[in-house]
OpenMM code with the backbone's topology and positions (N, CA, C; nanometers):
from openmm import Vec3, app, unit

residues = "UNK UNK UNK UNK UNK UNK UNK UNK UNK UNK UNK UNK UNK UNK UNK UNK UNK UNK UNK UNK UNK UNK UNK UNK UNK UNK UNK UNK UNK UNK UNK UNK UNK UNK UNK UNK UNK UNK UNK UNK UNK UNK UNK UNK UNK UNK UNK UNK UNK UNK UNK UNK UNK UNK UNK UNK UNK UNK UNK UNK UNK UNK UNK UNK UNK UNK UNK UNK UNK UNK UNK UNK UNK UNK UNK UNK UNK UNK UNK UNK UNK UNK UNK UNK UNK UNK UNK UNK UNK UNK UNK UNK UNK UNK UNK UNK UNK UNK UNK UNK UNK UNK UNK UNK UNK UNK UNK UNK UNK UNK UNK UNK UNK UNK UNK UNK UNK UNK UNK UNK UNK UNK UNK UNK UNK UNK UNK UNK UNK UNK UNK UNK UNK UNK UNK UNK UNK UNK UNK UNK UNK UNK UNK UNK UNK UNK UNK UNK UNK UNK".split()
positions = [
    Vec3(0.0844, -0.1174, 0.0000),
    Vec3(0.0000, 0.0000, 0.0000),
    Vec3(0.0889, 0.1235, 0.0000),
    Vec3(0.0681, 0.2295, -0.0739),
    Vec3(0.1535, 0.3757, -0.0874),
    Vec3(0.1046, 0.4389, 0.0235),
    Vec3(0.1767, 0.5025, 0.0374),
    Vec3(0.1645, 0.5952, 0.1612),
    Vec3(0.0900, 0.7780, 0.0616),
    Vec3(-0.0026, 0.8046, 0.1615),
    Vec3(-0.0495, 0.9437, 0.1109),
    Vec3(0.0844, 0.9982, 0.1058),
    Vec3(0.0495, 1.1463, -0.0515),
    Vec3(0.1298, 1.2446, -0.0322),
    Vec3(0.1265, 1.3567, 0.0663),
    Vec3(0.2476, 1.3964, 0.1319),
    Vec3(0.2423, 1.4794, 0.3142),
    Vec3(0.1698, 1.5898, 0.2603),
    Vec3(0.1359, 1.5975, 0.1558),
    Vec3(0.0274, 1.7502, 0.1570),
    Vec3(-0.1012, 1.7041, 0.1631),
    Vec3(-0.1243, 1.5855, 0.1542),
    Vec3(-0.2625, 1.5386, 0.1885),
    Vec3(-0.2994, 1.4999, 0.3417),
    Vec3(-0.1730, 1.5047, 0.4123),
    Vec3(-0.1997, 1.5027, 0.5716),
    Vec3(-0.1995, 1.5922, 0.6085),
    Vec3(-0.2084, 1.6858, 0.5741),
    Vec3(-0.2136, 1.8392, 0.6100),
    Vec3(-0.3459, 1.9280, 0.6443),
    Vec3(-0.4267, 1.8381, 0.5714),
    Vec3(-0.5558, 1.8369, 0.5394),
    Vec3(-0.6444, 1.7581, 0.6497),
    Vec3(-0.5830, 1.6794, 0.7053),
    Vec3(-0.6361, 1.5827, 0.7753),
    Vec3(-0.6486, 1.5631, 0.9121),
    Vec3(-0.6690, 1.6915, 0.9852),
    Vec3(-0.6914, 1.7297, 1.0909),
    Vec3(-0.8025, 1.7632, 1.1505),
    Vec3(-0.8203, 1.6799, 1.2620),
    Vec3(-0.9574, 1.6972, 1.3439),
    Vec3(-1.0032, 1.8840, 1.3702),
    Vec3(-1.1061, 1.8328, 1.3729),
    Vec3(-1.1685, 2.0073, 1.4010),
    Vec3(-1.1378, 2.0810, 1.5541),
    Vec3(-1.1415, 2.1821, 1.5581),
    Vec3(-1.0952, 2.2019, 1.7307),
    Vec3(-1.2211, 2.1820, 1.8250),
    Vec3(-1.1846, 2.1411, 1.9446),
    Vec3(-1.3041, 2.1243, 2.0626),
    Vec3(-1.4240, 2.2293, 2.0693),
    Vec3(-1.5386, 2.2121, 2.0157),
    Vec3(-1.6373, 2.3174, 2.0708),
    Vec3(-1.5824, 2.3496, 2.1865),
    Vec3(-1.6869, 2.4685, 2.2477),
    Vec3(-1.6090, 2.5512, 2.3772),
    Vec3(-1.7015, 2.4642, 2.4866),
    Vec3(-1.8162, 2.3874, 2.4145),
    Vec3(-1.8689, 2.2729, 2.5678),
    Vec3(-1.7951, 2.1611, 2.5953),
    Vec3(-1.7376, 2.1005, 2.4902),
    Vec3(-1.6377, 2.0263, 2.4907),
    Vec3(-1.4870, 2.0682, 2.5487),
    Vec3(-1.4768, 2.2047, 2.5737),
    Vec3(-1.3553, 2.2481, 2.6301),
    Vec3(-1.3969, 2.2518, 2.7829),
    Vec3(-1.5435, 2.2713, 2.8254),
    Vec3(-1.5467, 2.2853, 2.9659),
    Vec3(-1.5768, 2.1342, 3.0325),
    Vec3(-1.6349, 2.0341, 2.9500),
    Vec3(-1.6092, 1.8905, 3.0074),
    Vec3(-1.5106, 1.8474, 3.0130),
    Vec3(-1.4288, 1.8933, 2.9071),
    Vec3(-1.2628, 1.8162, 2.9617),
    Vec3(-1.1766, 1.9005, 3.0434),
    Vec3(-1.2097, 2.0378, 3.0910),
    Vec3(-1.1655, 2.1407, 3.2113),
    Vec3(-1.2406, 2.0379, 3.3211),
    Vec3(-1.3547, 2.0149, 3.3149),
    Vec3(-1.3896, 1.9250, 3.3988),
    Vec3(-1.3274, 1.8373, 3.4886),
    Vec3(-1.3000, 1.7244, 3.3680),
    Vec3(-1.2405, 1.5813, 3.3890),
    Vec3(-1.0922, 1.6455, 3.4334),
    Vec3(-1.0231, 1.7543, 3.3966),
    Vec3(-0.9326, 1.7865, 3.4157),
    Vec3(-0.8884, 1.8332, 3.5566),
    Vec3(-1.0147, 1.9286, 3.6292),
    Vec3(-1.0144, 1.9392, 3.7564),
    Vec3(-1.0398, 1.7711, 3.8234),
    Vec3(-1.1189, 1.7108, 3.8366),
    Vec3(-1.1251, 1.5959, 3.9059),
    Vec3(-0.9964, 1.5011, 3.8747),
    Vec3(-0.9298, 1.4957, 3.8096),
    Vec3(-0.7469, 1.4756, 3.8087),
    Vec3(-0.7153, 1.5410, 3.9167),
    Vec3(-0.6881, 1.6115, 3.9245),
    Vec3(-0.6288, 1.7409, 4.0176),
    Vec3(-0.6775, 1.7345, 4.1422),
    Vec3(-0.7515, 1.7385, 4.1966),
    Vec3(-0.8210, 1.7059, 4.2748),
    Vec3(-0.8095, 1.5657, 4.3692),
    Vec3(-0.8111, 1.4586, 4.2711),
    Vec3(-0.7455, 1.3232, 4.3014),
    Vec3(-0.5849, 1.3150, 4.3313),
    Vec3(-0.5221, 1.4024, 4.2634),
    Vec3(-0.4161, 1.3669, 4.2766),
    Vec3(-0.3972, 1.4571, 4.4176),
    Vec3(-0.4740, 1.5701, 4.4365),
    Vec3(-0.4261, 1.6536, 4.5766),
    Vec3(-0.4837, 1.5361, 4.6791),
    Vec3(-0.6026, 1.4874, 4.6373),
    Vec3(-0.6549, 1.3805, 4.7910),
    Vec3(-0.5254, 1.2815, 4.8092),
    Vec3(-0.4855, 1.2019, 4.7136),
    Vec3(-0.3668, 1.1129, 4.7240),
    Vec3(-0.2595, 1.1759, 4.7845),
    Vec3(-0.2484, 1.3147, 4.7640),
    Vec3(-0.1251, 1.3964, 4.8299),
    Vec3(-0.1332, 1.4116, 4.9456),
    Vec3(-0.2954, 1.4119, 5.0352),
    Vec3(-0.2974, 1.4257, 5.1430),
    Vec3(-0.3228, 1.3431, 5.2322),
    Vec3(-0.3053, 1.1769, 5.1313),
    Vec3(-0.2934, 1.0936, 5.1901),
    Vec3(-0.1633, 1.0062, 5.2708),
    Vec3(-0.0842, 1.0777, 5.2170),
    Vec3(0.0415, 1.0439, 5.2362),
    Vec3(0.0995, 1.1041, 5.4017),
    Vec3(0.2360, 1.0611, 5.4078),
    Vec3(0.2607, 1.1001, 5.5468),
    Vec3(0.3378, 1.2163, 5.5460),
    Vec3(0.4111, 1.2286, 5.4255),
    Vec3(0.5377, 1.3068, 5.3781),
    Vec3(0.4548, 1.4624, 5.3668),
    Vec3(0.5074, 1.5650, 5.4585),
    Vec3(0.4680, 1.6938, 5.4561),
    Vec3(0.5074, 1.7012, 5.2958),
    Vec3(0.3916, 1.8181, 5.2274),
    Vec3(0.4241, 1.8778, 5.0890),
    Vec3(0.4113, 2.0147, 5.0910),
    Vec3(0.4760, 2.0766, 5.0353),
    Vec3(0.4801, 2.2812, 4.9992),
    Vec3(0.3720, 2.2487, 4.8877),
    Vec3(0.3698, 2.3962, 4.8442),
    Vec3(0.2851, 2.4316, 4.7191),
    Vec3(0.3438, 2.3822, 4.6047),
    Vec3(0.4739, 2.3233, 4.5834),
    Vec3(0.5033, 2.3345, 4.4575),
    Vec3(0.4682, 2.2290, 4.4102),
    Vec3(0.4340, 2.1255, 4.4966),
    Vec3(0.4043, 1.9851, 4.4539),
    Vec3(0.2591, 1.9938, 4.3616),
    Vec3(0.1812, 2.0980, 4.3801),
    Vec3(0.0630, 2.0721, 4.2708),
    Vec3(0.0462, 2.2571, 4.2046),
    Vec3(0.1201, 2.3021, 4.2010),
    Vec3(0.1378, 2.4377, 4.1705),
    Vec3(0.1449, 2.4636, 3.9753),
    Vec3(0.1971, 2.3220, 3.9378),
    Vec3(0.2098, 2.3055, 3.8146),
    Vec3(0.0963, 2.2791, 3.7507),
    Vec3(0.0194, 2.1955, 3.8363),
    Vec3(-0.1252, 2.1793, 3.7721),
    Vec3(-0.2114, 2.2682, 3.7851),
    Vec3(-0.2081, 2.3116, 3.9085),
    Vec3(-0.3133, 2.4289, 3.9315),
    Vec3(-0.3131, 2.5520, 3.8258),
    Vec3(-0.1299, 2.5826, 3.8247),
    Vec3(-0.1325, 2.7352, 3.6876),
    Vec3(-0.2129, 2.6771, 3.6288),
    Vec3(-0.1748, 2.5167, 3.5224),
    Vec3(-0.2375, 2.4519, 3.4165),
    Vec3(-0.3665, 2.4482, 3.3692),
    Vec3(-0.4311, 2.4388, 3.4944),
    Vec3(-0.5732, 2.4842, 3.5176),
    Vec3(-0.5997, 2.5997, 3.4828),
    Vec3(-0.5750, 2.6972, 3.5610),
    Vec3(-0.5661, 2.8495, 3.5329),
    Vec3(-0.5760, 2.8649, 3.3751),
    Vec3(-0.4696, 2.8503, 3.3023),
    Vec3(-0.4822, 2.8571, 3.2339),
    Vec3(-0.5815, 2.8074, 3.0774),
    Vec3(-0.6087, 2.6605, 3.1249),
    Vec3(-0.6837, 2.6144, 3.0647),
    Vec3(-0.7909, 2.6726, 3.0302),
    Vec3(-0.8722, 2.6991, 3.1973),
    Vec3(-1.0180, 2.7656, 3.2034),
    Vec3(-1.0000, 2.9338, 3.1711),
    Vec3(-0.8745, 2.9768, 3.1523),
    Vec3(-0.8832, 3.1579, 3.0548),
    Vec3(-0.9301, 3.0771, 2.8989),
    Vec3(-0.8403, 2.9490, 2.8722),
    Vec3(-0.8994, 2.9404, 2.6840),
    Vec3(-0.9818, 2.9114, 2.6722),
    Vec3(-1.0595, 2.8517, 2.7837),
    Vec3(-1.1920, 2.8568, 2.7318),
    Vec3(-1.2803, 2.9426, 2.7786),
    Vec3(-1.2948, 3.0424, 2.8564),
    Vec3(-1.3575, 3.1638, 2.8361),
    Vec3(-1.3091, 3.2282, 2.7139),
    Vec3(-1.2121, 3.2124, 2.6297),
    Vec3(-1.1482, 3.3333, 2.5213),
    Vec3(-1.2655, 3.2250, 2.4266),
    Vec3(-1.2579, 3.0969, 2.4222),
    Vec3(-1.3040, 2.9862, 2.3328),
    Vec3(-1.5038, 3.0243, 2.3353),
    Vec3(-1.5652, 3.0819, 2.4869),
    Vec3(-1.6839, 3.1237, 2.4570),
    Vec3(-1.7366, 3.2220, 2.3758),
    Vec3(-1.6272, 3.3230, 2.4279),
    Vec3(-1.6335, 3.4762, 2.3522),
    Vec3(-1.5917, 3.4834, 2.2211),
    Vec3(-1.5593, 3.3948, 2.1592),
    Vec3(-1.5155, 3.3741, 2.0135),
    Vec3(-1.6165, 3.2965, 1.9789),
    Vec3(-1.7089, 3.2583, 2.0061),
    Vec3(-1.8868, 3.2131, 1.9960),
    Vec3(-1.9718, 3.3471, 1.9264),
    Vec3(-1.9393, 3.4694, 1.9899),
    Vec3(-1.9877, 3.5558, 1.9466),
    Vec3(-2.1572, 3.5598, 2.0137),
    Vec3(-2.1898, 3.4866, 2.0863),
    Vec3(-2.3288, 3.4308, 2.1773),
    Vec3(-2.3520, 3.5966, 2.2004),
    Vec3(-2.5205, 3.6099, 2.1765),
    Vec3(-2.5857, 3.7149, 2.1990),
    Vec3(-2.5605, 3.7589, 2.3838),
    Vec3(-2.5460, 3.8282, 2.4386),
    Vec3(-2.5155, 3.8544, 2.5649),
    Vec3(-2.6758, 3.8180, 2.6365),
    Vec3(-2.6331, 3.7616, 2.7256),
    Vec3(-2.7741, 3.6586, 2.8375),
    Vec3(-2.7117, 3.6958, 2.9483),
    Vec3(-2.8160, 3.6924, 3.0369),
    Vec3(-2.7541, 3.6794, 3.2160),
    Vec3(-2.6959, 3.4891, 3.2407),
    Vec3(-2.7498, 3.4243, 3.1921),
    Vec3(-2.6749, 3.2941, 3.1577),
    Vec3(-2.5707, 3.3030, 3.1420),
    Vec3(-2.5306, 3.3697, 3.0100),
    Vec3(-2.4477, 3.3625, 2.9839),
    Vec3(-2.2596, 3.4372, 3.0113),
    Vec3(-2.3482, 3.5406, 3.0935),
    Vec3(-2.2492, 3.6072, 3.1513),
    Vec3(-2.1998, 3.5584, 3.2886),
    Vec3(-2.2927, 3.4999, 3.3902),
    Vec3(-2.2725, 3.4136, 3.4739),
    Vec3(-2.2073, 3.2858, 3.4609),
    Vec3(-2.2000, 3.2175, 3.3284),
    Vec3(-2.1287, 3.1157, 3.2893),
    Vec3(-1.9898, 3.1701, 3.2894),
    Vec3(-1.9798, 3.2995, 3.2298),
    Vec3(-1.8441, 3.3571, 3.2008),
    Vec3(-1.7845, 3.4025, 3.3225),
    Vec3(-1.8443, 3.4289, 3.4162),
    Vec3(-1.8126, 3.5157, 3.5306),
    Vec3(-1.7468, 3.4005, 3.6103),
    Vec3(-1.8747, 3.2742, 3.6484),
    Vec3(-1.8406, 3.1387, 3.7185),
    Vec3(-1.6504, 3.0877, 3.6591),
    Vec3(-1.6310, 3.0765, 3.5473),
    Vec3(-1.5476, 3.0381, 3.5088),
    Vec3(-1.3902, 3.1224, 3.5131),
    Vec3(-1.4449, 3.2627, 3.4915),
    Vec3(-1.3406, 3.3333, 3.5733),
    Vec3(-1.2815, 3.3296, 3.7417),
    Vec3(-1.4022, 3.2655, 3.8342),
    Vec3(-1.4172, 3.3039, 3.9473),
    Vec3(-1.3228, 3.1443, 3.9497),
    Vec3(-1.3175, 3.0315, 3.8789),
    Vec3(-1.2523, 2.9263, 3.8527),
    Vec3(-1.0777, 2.9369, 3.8439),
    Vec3(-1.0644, 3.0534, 3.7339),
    Vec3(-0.9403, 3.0967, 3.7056),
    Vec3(-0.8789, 3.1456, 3.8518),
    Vec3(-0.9474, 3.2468, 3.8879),
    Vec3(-0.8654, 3.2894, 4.0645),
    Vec3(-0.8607, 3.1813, 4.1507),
    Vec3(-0.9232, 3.0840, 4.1510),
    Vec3(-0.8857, 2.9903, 4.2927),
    Vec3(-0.8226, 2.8961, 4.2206),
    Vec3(-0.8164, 2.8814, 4.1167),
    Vec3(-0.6943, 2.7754, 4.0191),
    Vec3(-0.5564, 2.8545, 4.0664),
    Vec3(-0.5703, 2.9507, 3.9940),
    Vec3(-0.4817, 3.0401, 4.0834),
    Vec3(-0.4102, 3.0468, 4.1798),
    Vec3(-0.4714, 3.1131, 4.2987),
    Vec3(-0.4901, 3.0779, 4.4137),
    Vec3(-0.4374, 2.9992, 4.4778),
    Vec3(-0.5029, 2.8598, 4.4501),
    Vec3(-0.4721, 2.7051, 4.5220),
    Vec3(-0.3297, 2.7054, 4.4763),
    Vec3(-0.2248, 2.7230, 4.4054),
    Vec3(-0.1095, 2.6999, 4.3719),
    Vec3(0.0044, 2.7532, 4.4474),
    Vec3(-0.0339, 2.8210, 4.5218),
    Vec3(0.0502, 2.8964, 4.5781),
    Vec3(0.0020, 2.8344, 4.7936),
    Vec3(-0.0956, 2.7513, 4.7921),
    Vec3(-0.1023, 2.7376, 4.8821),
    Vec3(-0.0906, 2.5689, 4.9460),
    Vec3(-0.0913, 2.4920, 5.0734),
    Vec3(-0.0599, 2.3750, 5.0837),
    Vec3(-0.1871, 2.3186, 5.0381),
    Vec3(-0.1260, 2.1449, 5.0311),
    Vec3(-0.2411, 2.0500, 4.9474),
    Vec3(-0.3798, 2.0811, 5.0002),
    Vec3(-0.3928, 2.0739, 5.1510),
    Vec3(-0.5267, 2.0787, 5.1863),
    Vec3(-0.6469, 2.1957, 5.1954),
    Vec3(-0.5134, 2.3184, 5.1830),
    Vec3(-0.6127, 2.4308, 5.2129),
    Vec3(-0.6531, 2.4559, 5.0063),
    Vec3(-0.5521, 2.4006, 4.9228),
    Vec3(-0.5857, 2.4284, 4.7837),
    Vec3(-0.6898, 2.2919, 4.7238),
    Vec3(-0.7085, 2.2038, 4.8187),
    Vec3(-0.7947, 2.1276, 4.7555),
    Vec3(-0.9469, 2.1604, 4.7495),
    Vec3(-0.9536, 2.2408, 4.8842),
    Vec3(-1.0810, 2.3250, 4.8968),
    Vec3(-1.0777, 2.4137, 4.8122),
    Vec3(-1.0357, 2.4538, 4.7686),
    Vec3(-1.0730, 2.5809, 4.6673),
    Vec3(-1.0773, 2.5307, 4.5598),
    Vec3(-1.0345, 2.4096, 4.4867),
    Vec3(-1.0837, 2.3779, 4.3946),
    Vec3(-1.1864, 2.2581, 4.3918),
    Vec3(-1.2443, 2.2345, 4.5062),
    Vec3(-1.3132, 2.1230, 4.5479),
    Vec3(-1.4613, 2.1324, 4.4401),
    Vec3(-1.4848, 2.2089, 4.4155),
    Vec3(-1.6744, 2.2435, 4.3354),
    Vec3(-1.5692, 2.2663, 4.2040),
    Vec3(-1.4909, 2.2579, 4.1592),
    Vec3(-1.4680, 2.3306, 4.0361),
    Vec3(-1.5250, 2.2202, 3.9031),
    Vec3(-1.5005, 2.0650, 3.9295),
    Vec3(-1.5598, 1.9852, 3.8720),
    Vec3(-1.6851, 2.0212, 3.8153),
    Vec3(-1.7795, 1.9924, 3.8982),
    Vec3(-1.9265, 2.0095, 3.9166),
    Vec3(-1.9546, 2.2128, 3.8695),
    Vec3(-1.8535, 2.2840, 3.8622),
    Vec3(-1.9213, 2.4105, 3.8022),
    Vec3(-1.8817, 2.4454, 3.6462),
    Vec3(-1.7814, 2.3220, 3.6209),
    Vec3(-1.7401, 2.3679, 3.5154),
    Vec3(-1.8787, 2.2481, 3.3837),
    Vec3(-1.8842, 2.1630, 3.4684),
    Vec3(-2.0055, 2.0824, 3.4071),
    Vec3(-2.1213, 2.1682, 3.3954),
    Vec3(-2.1456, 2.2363, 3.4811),
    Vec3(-2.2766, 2.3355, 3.4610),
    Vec3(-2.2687, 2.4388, 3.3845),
    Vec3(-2.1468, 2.4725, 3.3906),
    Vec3(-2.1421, 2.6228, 3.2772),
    Vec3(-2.1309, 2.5140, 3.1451),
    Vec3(-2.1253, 2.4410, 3.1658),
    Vec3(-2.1283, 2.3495, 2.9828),
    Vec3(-2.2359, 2.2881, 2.9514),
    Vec3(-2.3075, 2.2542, 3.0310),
    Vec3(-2.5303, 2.2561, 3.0084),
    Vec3(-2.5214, 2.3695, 2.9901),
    Vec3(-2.5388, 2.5056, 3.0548),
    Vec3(-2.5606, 2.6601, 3.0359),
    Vec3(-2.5123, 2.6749, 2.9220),
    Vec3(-2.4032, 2.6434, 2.8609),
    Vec3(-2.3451, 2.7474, 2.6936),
    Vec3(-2.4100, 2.6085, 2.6179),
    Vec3(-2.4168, 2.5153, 2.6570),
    Vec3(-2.5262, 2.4360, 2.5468),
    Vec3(-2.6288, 2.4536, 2.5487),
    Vec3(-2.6974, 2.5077, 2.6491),
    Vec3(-2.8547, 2.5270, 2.6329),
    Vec3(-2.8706, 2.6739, 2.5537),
    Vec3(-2.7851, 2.7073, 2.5922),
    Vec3(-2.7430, 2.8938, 2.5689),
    Vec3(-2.7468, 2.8997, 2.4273),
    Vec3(-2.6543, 2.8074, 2.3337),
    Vec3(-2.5949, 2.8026, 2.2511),
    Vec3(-2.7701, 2.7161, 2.0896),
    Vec3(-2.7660, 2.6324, 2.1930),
    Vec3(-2.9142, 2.5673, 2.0866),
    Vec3(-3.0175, 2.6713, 2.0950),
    Vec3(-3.0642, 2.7478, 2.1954),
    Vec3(-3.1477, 2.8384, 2.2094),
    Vec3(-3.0539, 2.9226, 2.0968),
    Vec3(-2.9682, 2.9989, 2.0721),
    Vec3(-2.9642, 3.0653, 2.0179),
    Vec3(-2.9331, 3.0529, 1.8638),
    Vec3(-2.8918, 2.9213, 1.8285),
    Vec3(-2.9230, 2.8063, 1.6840),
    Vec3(-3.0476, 2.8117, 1.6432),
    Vec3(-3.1589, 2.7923, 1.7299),
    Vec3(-3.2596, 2.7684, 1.7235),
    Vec3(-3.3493, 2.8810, 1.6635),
    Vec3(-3.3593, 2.9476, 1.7616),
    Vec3(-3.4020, 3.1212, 1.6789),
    Vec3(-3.3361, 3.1267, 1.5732),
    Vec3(-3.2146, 3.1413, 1.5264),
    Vec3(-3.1342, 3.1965, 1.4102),
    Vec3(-3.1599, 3.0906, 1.2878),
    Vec3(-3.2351, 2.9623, 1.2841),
    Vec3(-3.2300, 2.8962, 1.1933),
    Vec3(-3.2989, 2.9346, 1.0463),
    Vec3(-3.2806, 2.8992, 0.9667),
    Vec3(-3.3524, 2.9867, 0.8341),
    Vec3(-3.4973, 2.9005, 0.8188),
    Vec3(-3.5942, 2.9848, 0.8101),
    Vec3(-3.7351, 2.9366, 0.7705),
    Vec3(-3.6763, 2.8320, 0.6237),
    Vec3(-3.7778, 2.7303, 0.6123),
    Vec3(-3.7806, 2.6585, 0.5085),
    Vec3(-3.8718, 2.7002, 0.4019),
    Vec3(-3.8208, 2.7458, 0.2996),
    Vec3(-3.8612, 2.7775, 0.1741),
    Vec3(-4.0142, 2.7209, 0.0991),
    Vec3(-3.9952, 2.6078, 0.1324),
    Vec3(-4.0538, 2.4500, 0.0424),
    Vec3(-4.0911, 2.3246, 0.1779),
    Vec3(-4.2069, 2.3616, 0.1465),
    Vec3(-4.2829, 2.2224, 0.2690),
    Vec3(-4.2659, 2.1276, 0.1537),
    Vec3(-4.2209, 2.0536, 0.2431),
    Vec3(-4.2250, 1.8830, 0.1773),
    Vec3(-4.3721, 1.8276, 0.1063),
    Vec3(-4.3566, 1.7577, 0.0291),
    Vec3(-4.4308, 1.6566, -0.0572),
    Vec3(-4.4499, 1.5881, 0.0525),
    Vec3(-4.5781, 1.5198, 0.0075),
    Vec3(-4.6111, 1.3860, 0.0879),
    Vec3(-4.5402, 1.2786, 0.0742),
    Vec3(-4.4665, 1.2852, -0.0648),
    Vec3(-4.4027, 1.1534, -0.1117),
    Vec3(-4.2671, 1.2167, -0.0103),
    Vec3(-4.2052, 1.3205, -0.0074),
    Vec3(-4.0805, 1.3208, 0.0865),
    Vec3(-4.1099, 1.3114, 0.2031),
    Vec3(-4.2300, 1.3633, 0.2505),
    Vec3(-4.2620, 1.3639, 0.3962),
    Vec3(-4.2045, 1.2075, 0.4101),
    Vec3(-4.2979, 1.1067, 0.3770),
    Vec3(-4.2829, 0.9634, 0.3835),
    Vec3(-4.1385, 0.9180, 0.3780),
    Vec3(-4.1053, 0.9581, 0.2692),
    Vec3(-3.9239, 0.8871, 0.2604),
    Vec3(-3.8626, 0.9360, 0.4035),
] * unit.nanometer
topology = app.Topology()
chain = topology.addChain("A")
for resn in residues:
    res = topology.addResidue(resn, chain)
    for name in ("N", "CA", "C"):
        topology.addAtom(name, app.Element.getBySymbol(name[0]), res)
């Protein structure tokens, strides 16, 4: 079998994460983090901040691209939707935050971040079909009976 020409793999790149798909895997990403701070505080061995300080920026940072990833949605402005944006900022400071402080007092601060980043991603999906929904184009041409059927 030949191998494609490399300008045809070029082409062949997955699409980037919707921005709900960026806050379920911020998600799954906090509950990592999270696990790995409970395991940290399971241990006997005192730990500083630096031991999860790497993940936490990581975080931080994650949850700024995907607020930049909502606002590049261009989404009509909602109290939803600004509360989704706000929640997720309020995410960024204790991502933040927790990095600079020991395992147990930073596990609390990111302890709900799981569970809020799942909700702001129902909210910009509900946000987001509601606003698909209105914007869709009237249909021109009602169907035939014979297409109705097919």
């Amino acid at each position: 079998m030949t191998e494609p020409p490399a300008e045809a793999l070029l082409f062949d790149v997955p699409p980037p994460p919707t921005p709900v798909e960026r806050l379920l895997h911020l998600a799954d990403q906090y509950t990592q983090h999270n696990d790995a701070l409970d395991l940290l505080l399971r241990t006997t061995a005192p730990s500083g901040p630096d031991t999860h300080a790497a993940s936490a920026l990581r975080l931080a940072t994650d949850t700024q691209s995907a607020i930049k990833a909502i606002q590049g949605e261009r989404l009509y402005e909602s109290v939803e939707l600004a509360e989704t944006v706000m929640r997720l900022q309020q995410l960024v400071f204790l991502a933040t935050a927790s990095g600079d402080l020991r395992a147990g007092t930073a596990r609390g601060l990111t302890a709900l971040a799981p569970e809020a980043a799942v909700s702001c991603a129902v909210t910009l999906d509900a946000e987001t079909r509601r606003r698909r929904w209105a914007s869709a184009p009237v249909a021109e041409q009602r169907l035939t009976a014979v297409q109705s059927d097919a």
